[in-house]
C-alpha positions as CSV (number, residue, x, y, z in Angstrom):
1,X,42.0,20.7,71.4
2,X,41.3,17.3,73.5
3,X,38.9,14.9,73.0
4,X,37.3,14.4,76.4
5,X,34.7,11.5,74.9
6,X,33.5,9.9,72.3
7,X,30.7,12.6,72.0
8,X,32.3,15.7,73.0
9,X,35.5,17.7,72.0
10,X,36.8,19.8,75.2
11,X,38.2,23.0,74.3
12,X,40.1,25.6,76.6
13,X,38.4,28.9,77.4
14,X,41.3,30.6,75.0
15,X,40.8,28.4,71.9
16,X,36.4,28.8,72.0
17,X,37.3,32.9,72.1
18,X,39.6,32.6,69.2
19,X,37.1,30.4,67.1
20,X,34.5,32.9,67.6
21,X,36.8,35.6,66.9
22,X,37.7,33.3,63.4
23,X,34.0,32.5,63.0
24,X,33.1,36.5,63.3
25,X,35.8,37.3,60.9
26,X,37.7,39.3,63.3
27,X,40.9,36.4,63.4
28,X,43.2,36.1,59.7
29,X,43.1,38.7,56.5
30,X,40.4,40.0,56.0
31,X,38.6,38.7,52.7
32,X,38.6,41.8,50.8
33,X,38.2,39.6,47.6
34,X,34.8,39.0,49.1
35,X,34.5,42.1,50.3
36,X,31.6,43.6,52.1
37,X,29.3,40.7,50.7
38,X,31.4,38.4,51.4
39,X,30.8,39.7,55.1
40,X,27.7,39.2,54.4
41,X,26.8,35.5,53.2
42,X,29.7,34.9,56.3
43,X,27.6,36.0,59.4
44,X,24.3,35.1,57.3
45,X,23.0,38.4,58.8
46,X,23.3,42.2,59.8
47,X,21.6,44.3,62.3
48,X,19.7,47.3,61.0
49,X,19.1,49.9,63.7
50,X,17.7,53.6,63.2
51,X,20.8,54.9,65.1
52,X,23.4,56.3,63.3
53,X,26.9,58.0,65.5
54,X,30.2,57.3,62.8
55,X,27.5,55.7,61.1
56,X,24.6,53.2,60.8
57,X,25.5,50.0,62.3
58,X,25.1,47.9,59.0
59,X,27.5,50.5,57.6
60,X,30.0,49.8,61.0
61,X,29.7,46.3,60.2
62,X,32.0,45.6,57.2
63,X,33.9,48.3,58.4
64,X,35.1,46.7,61.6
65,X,36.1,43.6,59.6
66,X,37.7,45.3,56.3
67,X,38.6,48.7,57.4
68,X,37.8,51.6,55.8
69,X,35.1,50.2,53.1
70,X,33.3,53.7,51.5
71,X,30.2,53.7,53.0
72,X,28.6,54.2,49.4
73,X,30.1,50.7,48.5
74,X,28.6,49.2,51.2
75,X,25.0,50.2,50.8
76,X,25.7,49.0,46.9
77,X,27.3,46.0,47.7
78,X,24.1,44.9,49.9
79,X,21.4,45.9,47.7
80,X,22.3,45.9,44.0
81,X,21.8,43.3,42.1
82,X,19.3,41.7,44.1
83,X,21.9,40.4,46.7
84,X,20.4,40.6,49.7
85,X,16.8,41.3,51.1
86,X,15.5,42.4,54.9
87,X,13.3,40.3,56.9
88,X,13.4,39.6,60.8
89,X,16.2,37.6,61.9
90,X,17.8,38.5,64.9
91,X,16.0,41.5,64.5
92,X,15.5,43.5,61.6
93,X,18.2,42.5,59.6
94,X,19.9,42.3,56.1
95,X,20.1,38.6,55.1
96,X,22.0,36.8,51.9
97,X,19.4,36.5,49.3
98,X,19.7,32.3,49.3
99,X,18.6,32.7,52.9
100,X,15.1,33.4,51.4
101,X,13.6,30.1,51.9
102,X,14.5,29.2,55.0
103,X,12.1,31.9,56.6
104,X,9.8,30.1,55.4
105,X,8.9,29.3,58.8
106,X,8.6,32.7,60.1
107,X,6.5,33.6,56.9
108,X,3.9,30.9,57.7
109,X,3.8,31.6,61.6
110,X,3.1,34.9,61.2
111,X,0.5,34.2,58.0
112,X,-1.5,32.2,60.9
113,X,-1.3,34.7,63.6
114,X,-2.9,37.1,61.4
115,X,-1.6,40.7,62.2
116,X,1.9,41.6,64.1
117,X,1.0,44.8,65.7
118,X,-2.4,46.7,63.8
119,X,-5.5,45.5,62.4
120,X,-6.4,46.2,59.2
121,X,-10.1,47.3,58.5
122,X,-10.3,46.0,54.8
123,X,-7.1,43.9,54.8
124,X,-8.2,42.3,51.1
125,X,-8.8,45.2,50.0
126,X,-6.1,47.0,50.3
127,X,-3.5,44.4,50.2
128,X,-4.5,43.7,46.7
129,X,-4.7,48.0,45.9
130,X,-0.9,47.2,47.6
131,X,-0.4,44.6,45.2
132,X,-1.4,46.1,41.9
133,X,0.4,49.4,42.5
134,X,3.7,47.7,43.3
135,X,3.2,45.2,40.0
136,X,2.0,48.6,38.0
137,X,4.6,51.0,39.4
138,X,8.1,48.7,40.3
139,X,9.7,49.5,43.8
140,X,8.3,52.0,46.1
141,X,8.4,53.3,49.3
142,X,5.2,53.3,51.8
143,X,5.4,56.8,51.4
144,X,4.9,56.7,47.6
145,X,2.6,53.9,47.6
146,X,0.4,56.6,50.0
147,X,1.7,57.5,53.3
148,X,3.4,56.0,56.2
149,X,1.0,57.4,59.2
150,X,-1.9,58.8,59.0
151,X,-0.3,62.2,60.7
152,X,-0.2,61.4,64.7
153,X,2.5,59.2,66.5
154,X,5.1,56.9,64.6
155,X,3.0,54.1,65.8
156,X,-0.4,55.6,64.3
157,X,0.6,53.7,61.1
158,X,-1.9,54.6,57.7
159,X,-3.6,51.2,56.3
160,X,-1.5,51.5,53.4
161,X,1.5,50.8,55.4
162,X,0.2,48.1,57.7
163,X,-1.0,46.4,54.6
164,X,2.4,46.1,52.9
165,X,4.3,45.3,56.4
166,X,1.5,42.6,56.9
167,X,2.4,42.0,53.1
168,X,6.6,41.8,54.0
169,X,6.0,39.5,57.1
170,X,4.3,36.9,54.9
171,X,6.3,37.0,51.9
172,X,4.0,38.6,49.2
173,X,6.5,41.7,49.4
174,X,10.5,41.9,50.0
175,X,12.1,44.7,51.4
176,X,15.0,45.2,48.5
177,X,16.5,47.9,50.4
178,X,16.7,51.4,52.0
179,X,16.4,54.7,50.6
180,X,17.0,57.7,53.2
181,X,16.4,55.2,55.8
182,X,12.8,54.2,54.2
183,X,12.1,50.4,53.2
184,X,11.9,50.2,49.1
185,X,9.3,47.3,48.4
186,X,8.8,45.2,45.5
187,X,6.9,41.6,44.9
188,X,8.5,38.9,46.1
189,X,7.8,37.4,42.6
190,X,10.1,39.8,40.7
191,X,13.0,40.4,43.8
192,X,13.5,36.9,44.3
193,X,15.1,34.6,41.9
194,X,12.9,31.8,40.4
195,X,15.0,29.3,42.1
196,X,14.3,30.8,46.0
197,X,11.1,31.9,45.4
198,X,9.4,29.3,47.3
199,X,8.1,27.8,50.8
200,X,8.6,24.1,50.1
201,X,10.9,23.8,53.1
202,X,9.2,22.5,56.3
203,X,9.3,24.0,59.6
204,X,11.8,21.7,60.4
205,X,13.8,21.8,57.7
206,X,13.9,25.3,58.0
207,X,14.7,25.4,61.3
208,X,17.8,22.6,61.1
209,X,19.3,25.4,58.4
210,X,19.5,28.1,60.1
211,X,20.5,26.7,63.0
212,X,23.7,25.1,61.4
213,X,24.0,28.3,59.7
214,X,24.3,30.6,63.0
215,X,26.8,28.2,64.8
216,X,28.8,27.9,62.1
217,X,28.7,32.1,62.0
218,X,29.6,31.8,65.6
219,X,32.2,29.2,65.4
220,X,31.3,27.9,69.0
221,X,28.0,28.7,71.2
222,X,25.5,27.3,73.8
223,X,21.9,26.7,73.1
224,X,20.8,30.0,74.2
225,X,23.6,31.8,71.7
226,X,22.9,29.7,68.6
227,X,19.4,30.3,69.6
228,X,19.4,33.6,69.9
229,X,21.2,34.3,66.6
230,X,18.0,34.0,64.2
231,X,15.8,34.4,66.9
232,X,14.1,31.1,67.5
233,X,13.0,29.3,70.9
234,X,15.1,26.8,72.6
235,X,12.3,24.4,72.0
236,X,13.0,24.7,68.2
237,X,16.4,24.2,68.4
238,X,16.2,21.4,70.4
239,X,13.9,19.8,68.1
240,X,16.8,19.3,65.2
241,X,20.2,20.6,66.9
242,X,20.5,16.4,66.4
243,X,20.8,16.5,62.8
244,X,22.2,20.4,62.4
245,X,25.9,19.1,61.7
246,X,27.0,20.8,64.3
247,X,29.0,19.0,67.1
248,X,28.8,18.5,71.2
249,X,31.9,20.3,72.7
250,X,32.5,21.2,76.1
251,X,34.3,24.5,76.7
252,X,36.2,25.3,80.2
253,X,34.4,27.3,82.2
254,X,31.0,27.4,80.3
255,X,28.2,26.0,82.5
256,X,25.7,24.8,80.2
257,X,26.2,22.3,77.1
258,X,27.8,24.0,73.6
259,X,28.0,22.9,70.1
260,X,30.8,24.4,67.4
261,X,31.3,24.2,63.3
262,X,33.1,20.5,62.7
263,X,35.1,22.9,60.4
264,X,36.2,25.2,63.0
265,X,37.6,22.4,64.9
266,X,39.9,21.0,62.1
267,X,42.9,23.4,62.5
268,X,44.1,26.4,65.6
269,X,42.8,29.9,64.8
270,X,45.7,31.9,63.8
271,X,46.1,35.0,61.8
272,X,46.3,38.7,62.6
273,X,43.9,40.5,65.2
274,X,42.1,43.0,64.2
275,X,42.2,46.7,65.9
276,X,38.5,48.6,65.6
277,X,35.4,49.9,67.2
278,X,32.5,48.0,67.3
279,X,29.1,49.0,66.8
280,X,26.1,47.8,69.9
281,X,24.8,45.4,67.4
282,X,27.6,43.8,65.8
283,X,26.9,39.8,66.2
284,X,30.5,39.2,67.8
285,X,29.1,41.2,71.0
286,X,25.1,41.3,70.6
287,X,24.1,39.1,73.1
288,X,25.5,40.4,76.5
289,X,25.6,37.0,78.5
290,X,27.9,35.2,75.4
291,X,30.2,38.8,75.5
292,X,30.9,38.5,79.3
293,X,31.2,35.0,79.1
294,X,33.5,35.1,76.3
295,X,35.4,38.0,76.9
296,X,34.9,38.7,80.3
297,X,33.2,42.1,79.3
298,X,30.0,43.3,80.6
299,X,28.5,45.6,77.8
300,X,25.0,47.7,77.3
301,X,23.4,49.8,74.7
302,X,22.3,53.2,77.1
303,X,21.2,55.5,74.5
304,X,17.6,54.6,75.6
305,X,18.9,55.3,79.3
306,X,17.5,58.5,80.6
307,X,21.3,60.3,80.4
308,X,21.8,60.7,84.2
309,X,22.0,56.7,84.6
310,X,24.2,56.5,81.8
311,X,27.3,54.8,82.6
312,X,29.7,54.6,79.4
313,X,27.4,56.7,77.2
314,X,25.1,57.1,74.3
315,X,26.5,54.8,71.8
316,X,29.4,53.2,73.4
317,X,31.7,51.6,71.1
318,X,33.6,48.4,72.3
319,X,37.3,48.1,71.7
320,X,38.7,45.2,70.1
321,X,42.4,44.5,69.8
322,X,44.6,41.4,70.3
323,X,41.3,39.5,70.1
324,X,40.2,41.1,73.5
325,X,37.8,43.9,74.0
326,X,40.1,46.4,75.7
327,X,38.0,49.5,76.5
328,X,34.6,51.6,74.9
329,X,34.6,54.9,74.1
330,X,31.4,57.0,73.1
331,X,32.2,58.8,70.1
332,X,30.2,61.9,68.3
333,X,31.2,63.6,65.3
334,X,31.5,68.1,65.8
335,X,32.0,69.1,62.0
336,X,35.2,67.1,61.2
337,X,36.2,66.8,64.7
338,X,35.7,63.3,66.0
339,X,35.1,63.8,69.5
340,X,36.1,60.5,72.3
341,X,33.1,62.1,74.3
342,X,33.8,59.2,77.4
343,X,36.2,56.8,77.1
344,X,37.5,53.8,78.9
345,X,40.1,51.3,79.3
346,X,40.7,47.7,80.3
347,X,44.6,48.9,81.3
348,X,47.0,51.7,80.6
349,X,48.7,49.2,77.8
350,X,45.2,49.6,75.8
351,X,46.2,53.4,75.4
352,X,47.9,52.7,71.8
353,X,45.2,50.7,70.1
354,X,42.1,53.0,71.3
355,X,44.3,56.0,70.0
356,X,44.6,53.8,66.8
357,X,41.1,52.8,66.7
358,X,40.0,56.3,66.9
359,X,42.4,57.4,64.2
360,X,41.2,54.9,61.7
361,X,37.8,55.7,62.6
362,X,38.1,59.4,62.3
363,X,39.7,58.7,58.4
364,X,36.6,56.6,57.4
365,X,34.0,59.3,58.1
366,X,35.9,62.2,56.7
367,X,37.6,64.0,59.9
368,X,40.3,65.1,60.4
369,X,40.7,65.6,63.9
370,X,40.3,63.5,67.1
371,X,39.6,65.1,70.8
372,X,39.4,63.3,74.4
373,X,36.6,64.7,75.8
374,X,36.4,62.9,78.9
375,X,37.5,59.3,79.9
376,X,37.4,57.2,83.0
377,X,40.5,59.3,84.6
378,X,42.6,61.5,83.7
379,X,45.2,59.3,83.6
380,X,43.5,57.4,80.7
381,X,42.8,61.0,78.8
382,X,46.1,61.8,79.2
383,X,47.3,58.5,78.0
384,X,45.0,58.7,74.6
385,X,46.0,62.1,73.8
386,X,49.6,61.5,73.8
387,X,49.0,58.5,71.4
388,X,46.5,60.3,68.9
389,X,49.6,63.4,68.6
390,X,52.0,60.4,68.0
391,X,50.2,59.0,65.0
């Protein structure tokens, strides 16, 4: 790393991919001290999504980053003991408990908007029936607090339900986690410690957090990336990237202006790369313009692609090894056969750590049995299957 000014550090194209890869916890040991909540409080949040291939993506997560983590473990590391609590963040996410007041922002924005999708007909009214049952009863389900829909389309929401996901958006109600997929809610009074449980931070202040918070998950990023992690517009982050603490830098081959963690700058990533899948909606890769410019790597979710335009398949995995992503392969699970249903590689040399990858993968979920499918060419097939019977 060179100083090119007084206000800007110039890094190399190389040394911005292995901060990120550092940053995303991907570069080094892995913490399993910390363990899956250390993951956690280190990327500040996790993508929930209602697909689930090897496994939900929250559950692929750790997993990518500590290896075969039980998937039991993981859903009690996030949500016992009050650790964590979902709110919209990149999207719906899981998000460090501490992280509670500095949604504040988002809590009050969507307080004056008044509704997110649905109207409610008697919004006082049965908010407060909402209230009293959850203070009466403890944790519930919209489903035991009186039904999710009112029996048509997913979207045909009952008031119950619109009441306490008007409720969650403002911050009455906290999402404390999920039972057979279902959001458990509880008041925000008893989930959240005394200490969090308030909106005294400004919009602002608010706002400065979390934007120090995702570059410093990110290690390195433009204004569009840092932007993008929590989901705020570029007008907010221009409005205190200033005082954030993070720095100017000016990375080869980036276009546009980009700011990195003072602390990622002090010393060289080094450690040991990680080999693994990745889920769509892991952070390292879920904005597709940072990906390709990082990595070179053009990536896209198709599972809502009609299935003739689908290119790499369903749920395509990336492949990370050597701190490069190396290939993708679409995987499904056929009793305790996991099944490569399309796979593809970066170069023949990727052959060994896709068969590894696989293998790994194929352990954590209970099979015992990995099958090529199909891949790019047969060549690549060929190549896999001689490297799954090696292992």
């Amino acid at each position: 790393m060179t100083t090119a000014t007084a206000a800007a550090v110039s890094l190399s194209a190389d040394e911005a991919r292995r901060i990120a890869l550092r940053a995303q916890g991907f570069l080094g040991a892995p913490d399993r001290r910390g363990g899956v909540r250390g993951v956690l409080r280190h990327l500040g949040a996790v993508q929930l999504d209602t697909i689930s291939v090897l496994a939900r993506s929250h559950e692929l997560i750790p997993y990518a980053r500590l290896g075969a983590v039980g998937r039991e473990a993981v859903e009690r590391a996030y949500w016992s003991d009050g650790h964590a609590f979902e709110y919209w963040s990149h999207a719906a996410c899981i998000l460090p408990i501490e992280e509670w007041p500095h949604f504040a922002f988002r809590r009050r924005a969507r307080r004056e908007h008044g509704y997110r999708w649905h109207r409610m007909k008697d919004r006082e009214g049965t908010c407060a029936l909402v209230l009293d049952r959850l203070r009466a009863d403890g944790p519930l389900t919209s489903t035991e607090l009186g039904g999710a829909k009112n029996g048509g389309p997913w979207w045909d929401w009952s008031e119950t339900k619109i009441a306490v996901e008007w409720l969650l958006d403002t911050g009455d109600v906290v999402c404390t986690e999920r039972r057979g997929w279902k959001r458990v809610y509880d008041l925000a009074e008893r989930a959240v410690p005394d200490a969090l449980l308030h909106d005294d931070l400004d919009d602002t202040e608010c706002l400065r957090r979390l934007v120090g918070l995702a570059g410093k998950s990110l290690g390195v990023g433009t204004r569009a990336d840092i932007a993008d992690y929590h989901r705020i517009k570029g007008e907010q982050f221009d409005a205190v990237i200033a005082d954030s603490g993070l720095v100017p830098v000016a990375v080869e081959g980036w276009t546009k202006p980009a700011w990195a963690d003072p602390e990622a700058l002090v010393a060289p990533p080094r450690g040991r790369h990680r080999t693994t899948l990745l889920s769509p909606f892991d952070s390292l890769v879920w904005e597709r313009p940072r990906t390709e410019r990082i990595f070179g790597f053009s990536h896209k979710l198709e599972a809502y692609v009609p299935k003739p335009q689908r290119v790499h398949g369903y749920f395509a995995m990336p492949l990370l090894t050597g701190g490069r992503l190396r290939g993708r392969v679409d995987p499904a699970r056929e009793g305790r056969t996991l099944v490569a249903r399309q796979l593809s590689l970066a170069s023949p040399k990727a052959a060994p750590a896709m068969a590894a990858a696989l293998r790994e993968a194929a352990e954590w979920v209970g099979c015992d049995d990995v099958r090529v499918e199909r891949a790019q060419t047969p060549q690549e097939a060929a190549a896999v299957t001689a490297e799954l019977a090696a292992l």
